[in-house]
LOZABA-907806 format. One record per residue (C-alpha): residue in three letters; chain; x, y, z. Coordinates in nm, 3 decimals. Each point is the difference from the previous one (the first is absolute). Layout:
REM LOZABA-907806
+-----+---+---------+---------+---------+
|   r | c |       X |       Y |       Z |
+-----+---+---------+---------+---------+
| ala | A |       X |       Y |       Z |
...
+-----+---+---------+---------+---------+
This chain:
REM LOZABA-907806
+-----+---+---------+---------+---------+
|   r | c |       X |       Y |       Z |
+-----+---+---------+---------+---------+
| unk | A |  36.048 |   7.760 |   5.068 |
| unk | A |  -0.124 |  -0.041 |  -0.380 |
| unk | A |  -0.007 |  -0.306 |  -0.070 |
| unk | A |  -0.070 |  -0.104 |  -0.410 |
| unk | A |  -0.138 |  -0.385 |  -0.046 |
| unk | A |   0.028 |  -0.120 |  -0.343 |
| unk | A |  -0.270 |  -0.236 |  -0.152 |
| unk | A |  -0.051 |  -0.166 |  -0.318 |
| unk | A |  -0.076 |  -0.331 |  -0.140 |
| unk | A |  -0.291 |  -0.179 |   0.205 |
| unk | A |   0.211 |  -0.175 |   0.265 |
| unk | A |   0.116 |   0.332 |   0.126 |
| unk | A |  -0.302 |   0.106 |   0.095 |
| unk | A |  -0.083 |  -0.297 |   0.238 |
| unk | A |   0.343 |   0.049 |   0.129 |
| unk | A |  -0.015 |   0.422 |   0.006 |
| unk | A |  -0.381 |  -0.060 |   0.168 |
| unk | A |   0.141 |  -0.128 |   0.348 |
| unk | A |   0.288 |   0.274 |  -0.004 |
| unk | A |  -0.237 |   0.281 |  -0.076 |
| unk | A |  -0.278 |  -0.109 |   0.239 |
| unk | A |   0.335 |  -0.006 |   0.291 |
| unk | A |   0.065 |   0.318 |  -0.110 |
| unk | A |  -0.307 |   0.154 |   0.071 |
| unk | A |   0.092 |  -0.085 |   0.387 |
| unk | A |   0.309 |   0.189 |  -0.022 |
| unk | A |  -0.052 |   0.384 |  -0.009 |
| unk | A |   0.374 |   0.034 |   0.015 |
| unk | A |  -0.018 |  -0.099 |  -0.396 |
| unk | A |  -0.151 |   0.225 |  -0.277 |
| unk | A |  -0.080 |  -0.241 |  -0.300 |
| unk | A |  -0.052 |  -0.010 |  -0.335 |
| unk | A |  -0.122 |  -0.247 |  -0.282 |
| unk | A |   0.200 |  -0.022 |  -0.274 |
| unk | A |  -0.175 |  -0.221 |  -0.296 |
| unk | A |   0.249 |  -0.081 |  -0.248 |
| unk | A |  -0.265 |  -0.148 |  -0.252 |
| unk | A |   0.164 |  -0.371 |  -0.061 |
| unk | A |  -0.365 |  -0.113 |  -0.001 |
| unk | A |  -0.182 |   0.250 |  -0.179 |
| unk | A |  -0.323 |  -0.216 |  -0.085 |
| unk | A |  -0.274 |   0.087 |   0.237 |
| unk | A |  -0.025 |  -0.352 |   0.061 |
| unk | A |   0.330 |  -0.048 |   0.129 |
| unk | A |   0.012 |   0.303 |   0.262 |
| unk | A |  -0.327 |   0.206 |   0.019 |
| unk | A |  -0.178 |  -0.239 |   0.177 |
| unk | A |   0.314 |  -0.091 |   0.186 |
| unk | A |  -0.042 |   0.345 |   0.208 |
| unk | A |  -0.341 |  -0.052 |   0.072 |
| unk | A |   0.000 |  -0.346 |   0.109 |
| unk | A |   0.348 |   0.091 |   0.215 |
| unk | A |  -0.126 |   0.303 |   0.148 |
| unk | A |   0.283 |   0.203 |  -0.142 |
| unk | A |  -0.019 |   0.352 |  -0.032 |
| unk | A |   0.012 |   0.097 |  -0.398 |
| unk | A |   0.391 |   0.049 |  -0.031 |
| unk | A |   0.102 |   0.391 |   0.020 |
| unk | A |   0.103 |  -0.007 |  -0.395 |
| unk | A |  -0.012 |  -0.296 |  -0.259 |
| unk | A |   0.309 |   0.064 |  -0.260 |
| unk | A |  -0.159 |  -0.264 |  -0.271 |
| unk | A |   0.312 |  -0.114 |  -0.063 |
| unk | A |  -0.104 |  -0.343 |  -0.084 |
| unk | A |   0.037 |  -0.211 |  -0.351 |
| unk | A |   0.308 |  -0.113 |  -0.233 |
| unk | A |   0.250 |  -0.233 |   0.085 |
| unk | A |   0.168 |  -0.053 |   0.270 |
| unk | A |   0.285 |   0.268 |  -0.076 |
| unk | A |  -0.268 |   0.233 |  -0.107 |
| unk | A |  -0.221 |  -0.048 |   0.330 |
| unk | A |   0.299 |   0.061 |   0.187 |
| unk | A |   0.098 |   0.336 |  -0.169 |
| unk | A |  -0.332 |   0.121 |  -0.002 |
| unk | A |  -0.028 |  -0.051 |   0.335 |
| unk | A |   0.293 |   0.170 |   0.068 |
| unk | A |  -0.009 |   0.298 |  -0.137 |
| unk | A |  -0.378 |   0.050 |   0.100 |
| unk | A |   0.130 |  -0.076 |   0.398 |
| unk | A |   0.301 |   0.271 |  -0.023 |
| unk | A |  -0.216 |   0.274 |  -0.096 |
| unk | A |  -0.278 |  -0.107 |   0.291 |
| unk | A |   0.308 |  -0.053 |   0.256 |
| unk | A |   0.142 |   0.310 |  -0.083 |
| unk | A |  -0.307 |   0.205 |   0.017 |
| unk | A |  -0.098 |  -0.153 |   0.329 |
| unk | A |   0.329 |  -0.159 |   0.170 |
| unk | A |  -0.060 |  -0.234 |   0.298 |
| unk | A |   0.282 |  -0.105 |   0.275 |
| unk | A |  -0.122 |  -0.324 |  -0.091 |
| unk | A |  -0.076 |  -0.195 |  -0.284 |
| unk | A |  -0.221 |  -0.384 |   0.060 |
| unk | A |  -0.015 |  -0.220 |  -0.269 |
| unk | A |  -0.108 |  -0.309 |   0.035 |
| unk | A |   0.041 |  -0.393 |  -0.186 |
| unk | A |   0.181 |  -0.084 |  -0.314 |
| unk | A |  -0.201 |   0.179 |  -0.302 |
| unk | A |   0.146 |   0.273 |  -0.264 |
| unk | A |  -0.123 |   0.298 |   0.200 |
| unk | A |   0.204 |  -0.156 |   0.355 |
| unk | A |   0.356 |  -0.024 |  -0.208 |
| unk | A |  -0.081 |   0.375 |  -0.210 |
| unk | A |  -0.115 |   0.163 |   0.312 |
| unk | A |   0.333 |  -0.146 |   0.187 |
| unk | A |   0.247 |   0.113 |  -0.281 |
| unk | A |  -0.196 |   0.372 |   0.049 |
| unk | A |   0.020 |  -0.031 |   0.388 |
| unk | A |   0.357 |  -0.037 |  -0.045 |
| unk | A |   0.102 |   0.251 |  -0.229 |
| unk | A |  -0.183 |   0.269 |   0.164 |
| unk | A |   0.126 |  -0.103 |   0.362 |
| unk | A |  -0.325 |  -0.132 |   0.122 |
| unk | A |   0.023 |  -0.262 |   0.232 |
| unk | A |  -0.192 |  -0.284 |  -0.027 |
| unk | A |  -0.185 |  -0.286 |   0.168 |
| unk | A |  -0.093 |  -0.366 |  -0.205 |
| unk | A |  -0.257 |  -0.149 |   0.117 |
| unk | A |   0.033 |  -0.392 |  -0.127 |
| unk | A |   0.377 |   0.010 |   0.010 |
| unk | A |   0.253 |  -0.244 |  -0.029 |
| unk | A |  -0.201 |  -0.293 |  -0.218 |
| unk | A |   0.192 |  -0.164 |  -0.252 |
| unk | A |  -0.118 |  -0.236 |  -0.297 |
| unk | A |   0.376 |  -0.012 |  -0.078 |
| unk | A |  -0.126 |  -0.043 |  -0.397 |
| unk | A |   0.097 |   0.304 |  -0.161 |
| unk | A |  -0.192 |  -0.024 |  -0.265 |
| unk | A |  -0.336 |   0.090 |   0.194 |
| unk | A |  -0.030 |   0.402 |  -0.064 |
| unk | A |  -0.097 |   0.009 |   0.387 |
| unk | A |   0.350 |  -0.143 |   0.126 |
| unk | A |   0.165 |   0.304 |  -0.192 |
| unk | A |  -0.245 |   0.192 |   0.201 |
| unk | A |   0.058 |  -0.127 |   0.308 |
| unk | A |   0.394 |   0.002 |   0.030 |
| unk | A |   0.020 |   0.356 |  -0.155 |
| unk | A |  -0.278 |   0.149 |   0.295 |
| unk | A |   0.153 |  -0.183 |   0.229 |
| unk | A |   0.379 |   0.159 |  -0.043 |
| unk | A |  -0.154 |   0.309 |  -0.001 |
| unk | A |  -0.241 |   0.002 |   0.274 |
| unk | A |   0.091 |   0.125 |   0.318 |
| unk | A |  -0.218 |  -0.201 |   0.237 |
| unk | A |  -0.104 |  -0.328 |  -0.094 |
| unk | A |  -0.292 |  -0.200 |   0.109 |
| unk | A |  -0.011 |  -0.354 |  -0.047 |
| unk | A |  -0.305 |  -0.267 |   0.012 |
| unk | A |   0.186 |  -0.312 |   0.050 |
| unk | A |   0.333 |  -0.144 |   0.192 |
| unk | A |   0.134 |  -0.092 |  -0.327 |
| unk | A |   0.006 |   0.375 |  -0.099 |
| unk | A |   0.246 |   0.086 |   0.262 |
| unk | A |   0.185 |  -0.249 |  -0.111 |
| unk | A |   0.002 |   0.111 |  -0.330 |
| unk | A |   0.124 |   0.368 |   0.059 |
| unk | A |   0.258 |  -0.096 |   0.240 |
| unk | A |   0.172 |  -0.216 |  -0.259 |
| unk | A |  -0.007 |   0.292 |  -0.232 |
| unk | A |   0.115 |   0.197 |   0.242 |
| unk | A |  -0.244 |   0.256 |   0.090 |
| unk | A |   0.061 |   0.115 |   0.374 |
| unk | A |  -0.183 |  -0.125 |   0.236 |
| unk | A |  -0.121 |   0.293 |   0.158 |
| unk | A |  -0.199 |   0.061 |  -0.289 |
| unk | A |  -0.165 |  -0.377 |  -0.006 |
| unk | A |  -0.366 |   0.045 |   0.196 |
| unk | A |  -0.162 |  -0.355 |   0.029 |
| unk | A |  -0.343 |   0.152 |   0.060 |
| unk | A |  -0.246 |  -0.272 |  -0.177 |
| unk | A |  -0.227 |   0.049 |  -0.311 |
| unk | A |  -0.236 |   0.259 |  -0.062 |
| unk | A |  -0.182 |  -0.183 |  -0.284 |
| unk | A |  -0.093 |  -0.217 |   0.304 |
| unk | A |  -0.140 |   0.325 |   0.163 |
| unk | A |  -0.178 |   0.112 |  -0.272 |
| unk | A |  -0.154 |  -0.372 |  -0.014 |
| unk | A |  -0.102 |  -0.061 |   0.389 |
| unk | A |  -0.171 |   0.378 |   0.004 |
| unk | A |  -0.235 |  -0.033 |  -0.262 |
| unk | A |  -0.063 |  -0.415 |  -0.026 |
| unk | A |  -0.306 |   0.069 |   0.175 |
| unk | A |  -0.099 |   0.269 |  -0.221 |
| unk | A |   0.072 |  -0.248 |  -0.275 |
| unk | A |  -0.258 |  -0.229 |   0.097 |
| unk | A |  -0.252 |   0.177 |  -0.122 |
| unk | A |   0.092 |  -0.057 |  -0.355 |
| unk | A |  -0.265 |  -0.136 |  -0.203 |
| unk | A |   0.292 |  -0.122 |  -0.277 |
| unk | A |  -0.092 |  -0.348 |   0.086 |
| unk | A |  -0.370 |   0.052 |  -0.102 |
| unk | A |   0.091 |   0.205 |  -0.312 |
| unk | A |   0.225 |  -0.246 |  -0.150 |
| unk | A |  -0.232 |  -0.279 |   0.111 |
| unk | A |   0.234 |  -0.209 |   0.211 |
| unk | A |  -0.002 |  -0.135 |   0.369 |
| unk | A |   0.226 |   0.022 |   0.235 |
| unk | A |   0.311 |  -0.238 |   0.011 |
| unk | A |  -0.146 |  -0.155 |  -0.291 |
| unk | A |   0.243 |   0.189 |  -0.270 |
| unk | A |   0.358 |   0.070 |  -0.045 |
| unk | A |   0.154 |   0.350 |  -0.078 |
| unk | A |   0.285 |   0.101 |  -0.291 |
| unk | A |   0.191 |   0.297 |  -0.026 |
| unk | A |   0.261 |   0.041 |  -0.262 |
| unk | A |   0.174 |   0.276 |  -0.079 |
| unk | A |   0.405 |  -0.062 |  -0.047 |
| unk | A |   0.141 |   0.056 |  -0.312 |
| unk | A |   0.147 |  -0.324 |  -0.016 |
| unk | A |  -0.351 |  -0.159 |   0.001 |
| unk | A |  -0.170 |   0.228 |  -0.204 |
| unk | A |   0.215 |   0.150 |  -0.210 |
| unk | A |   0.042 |  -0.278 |  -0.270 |
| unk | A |  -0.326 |  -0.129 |  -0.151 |
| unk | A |   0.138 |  -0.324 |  -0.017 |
| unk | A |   0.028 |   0.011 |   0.405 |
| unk | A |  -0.303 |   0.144 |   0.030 |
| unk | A |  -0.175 |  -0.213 |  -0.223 |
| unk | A |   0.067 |  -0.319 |   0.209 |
| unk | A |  -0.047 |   0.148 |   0.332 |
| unk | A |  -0.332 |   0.083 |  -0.089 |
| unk | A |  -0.084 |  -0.368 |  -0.130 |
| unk | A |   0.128 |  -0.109 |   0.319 |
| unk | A |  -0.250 |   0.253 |   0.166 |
| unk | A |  -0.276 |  -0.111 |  -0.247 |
| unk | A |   0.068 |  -0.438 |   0.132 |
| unk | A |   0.048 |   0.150 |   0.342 |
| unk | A |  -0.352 |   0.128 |  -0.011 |
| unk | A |  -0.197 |  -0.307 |  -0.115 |
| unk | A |   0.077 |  -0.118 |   0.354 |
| unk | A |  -0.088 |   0.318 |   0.194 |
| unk | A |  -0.066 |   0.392 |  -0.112 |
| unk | A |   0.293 |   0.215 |  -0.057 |
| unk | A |  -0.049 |   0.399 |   0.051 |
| unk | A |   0.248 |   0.117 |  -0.209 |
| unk | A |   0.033 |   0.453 |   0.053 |
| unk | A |   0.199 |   0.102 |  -0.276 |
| unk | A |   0.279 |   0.245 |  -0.016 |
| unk | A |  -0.028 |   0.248 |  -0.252 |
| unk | A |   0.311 |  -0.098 |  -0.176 |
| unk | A |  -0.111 |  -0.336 |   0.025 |
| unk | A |  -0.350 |   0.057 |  -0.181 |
| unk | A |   0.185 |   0.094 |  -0.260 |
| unk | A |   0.163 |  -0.296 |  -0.091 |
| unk | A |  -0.344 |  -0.224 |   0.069 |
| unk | A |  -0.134 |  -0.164 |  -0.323 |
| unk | A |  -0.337 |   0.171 |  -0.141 |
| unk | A |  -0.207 |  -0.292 |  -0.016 |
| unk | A |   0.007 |  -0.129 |   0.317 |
| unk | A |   0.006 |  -0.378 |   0.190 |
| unk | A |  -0.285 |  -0.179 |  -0.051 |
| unk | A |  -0.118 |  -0.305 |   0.227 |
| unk | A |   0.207 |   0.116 |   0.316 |
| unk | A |  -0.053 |   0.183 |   0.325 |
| unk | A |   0.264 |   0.249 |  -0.023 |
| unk | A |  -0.190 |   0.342 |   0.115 |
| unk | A |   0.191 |   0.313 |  -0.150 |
| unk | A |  -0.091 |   0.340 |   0.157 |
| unk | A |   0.182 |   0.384 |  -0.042 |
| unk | A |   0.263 |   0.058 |   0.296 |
| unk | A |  -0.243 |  -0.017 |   0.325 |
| unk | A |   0.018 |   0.251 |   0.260 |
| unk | A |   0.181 |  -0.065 |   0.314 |
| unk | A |  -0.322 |  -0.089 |   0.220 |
| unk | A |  -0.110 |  -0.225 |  -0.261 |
| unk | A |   0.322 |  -0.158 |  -0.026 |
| unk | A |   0.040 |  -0.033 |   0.316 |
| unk | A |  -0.327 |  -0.189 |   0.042 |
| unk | A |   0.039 |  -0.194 |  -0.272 |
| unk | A |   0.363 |  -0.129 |   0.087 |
| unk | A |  -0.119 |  -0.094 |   0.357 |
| unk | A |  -0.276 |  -0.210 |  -0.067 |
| unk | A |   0.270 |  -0.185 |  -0.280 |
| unk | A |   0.022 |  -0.381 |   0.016 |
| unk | A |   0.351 |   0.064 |  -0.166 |
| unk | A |   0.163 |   0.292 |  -0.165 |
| unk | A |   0.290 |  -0.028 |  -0.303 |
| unk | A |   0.188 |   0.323 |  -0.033 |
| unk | A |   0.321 |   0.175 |  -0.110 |
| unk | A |  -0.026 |   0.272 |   0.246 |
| unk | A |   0.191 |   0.036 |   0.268 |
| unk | A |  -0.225 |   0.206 |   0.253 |
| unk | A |  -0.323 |  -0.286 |  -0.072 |
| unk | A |   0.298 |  -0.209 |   0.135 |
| unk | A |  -0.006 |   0.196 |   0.321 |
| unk | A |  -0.368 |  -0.007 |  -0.002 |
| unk | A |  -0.111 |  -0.311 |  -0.021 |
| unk | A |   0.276 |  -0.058 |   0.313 |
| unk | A |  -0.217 |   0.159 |   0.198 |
| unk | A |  -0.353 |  -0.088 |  -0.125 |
| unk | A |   0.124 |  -0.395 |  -0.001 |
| unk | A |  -0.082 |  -0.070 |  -0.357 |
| unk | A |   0.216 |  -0.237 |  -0.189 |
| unk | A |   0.221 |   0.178 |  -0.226 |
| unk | A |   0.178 |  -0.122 |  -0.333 |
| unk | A |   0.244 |   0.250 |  -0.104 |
| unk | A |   0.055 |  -0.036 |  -0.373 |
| unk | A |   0.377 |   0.156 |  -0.008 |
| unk | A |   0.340 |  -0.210 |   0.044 |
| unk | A |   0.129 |   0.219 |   0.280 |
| unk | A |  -0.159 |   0.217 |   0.263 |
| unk | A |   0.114 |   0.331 |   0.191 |
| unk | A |  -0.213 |  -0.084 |   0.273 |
| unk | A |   0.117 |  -0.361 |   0.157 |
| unk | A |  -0.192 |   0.041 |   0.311 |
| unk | A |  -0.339 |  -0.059 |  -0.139 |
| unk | A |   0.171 |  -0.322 |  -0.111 |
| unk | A |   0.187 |  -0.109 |   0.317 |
| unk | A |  -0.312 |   0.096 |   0.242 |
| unk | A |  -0.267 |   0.050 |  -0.249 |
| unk | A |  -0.263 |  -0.142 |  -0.208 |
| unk | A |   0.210 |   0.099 |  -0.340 |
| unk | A |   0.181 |  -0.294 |  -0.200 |
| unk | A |   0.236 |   0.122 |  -0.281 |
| unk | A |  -0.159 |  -0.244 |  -0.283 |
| unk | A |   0.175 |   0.189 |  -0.337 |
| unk | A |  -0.120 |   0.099 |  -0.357 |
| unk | A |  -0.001 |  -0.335 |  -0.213 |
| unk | A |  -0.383 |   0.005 |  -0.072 |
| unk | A |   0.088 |  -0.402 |  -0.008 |
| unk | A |   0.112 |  -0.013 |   0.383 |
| unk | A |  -0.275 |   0.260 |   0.117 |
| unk | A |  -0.288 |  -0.172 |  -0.058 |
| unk | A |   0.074 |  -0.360 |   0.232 |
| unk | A |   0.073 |   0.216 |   0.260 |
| unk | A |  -0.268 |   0.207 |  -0.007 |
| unk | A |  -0.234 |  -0.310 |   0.025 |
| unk | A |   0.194 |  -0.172 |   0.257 |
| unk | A |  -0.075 |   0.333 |   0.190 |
| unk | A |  -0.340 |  -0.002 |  -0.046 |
| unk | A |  -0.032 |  -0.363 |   0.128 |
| unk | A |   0.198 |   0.072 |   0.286 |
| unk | A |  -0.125 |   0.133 |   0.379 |
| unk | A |   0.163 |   0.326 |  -0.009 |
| unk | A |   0.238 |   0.037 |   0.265 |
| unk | A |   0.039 |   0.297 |   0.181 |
| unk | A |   0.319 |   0.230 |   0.008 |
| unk | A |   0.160 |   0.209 |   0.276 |
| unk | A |  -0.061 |   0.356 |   0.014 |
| unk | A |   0.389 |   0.187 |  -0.045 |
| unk | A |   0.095 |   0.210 |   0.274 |
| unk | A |  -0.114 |   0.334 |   0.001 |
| unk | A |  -0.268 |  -0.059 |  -0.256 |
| unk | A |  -0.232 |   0.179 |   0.254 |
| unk | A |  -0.113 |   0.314 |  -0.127 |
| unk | A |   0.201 |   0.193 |   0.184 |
| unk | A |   0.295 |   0.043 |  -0.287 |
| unk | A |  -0.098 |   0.328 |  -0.087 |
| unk | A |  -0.049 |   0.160 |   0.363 |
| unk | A |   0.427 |  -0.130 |   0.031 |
| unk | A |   0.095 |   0.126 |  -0.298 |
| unk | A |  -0.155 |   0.328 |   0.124 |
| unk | A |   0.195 |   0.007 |   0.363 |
| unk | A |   0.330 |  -0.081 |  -0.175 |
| unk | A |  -0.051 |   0.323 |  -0.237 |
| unk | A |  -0.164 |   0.203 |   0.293 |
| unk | A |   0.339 |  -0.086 |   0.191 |
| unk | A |   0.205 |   0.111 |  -0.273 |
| unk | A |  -0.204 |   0.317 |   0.020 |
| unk | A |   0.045 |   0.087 |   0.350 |
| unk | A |   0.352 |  -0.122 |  -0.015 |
| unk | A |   0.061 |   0.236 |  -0.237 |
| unk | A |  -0.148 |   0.323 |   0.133 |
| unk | A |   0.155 |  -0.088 |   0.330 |
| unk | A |   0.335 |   0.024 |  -0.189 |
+-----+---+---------+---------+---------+
């Protein structure tokens, strides 16, 4: 069977990077690597490919830039075109970006079927471009494979069938536990001049933290008194940089670098005394790699990492964040339990379920 797999912003590709490498194992499947072009800036997905060990995708449509209405169109129109010059009898897309919810609404319309990988989270905040994403693929989709217990839970209340809800486990976690080794050959540590589990970690990237200077202004003066206790690596978004002040923050430790690639990252997150994000798959992350977590949002689509993780849900008030953050650092950190199915096996289930479906088919 043809089988398309949509990428696009950088997430995707840690995600895509387990399904692909399952893929490979499955001669029944004939793949191919559809790059929307979300993340267009070399930094943000060239080196993602390398580091990943994912094959340079089949076609890249560029369709990146503009709003979020724009992305989305853009996107759109570049995927018909590519589906209809090279139509699968399946379409993969995977997490919660742009490219996932245009590639579904495509799927659909042309009568593709299609498998979501990450189903079935919920934020239940509507105002978080990614929820949109996430309720529209997931009415759509035609298999649905979910990370966590409360994803089932989820889709079943919104009544999507439950022959279509595949608890398989994560396949960020895949991605993670395959190439942590790998990772540990990172010299980030000695580039940036830091030690290990002597530094904390920030990620930011929502636009309800970065969006408003004002916001963003006293987040990063928290950042700046947060790192006269201990060094904070701070990777910047591109959309972020943006909004960062010219001149700088002198007398502080806060370390900003370009969008790392994933080994680095990687590296750099595991050897973390504490990380502060707004992401949700650093959530899932540091879950596994037992780092305290401080998630910097007032709600989270992924309540596991908070009921058996190392994640605490801390907020946005720049006020609140910075106690906490201290009272973490003084603390022994305490490790979490691992959530079921968080073994690097996600992708080599979601893979049986679809080869099923195959054979089921053909035998009918």
């Amino acid at each position: 069977m043809k089988i398309t797999c949509v990428v696009g912003a950088r997430p995707n590709f840690i995600k895509m990077a387990a399904i692909v490498q399952e893929l490979r194992q499955r001669p029944r499947f004939s793949p191919r690597l559809v790059h929307t072009g979300q993340h267009f800036s070399p930094d943000m997905s060239d080196s993602f490919f390398e580091d990943l060990e994912l094959p340079q995708p089949d076609v890249n449509l560029g369709a990146g830039g503009g709003s979020q209405t724009q992305q989305t169109a853009q996107i759109m129109l570049a995927l018909e075109g590519e589906l209809q010059q090279n139509r699968p009898g399946l379409l993969v897309v995977v997490g919660d970006v742009n490219s996932t919810m245009a590639a579904a609404l495509i799927g659909a319309k042309m009568e593709i079927p299609i498998a979501h990988v990450e189903a079935g989270l919920r934020s239940f905040d509507r105002s978080m471009p990614e929820e949109i994403n996430r309720v529209v693929t997931d009415v759509l989709a035609d298999w649905l494979f979910v990370t966590e217990p409360s994803g089932v839970r989820n889709l079943a209340a919104e009544g999507i069938p439950e022959r279509k809800i595949h608890l398989v486990g994560n396949v960020m976690i895949d991605t993670l536990l395959r190439f942590r080794s790998k990772a540990a050959g990172s010299d980030i540590l000695r580039r940036l001049g830091i030690a290990p589990g002597q530094y904390a970690v920030v990620t930011l990237h929502r636009p309800s933290n970065v969006d408003d200077p004002a916001r963003l202004s006293s987040l990063l003066q928290m950042l700046c008194a947060l790192s006269r206790h201990i060094p904070v690596v701070f990777p910047v978004h591109p959309r972020t940089r943006q909004r960062i002040p010219a001149e700088g923050f002198p007398e502080s430790q806060l370390i900003l670098t370009a969008p790392l690639s994933y080994l680095d990252f990687l590296r750099l997150l595991s050897e973390a005394r504490l990380v502060l994000t707004d992401s949700g798959g650093i959530q899932e992350e540091t879950t596994i790699l037992q780092i305290p977590c401080l998630t910097l949002r007032e709600n989270t689509e992924r309540p596991i990492t908070l009921e058996r993780g190392t994640n605490k849900l801390i907020g946005a008030d720049p006020a609140s964040i910075l106690p906490v953050a201290l009272a973490a650092l003084e603390e022994k950190p305490e490790p979490g339990a691992i959530p079921d199915l968080w073994d690097g096996k996600a992708a080599c289930r979601i893979l049986d379920v679809l080869e099923g479906a195959v054979l089921e088919g053909a035998a009918g």
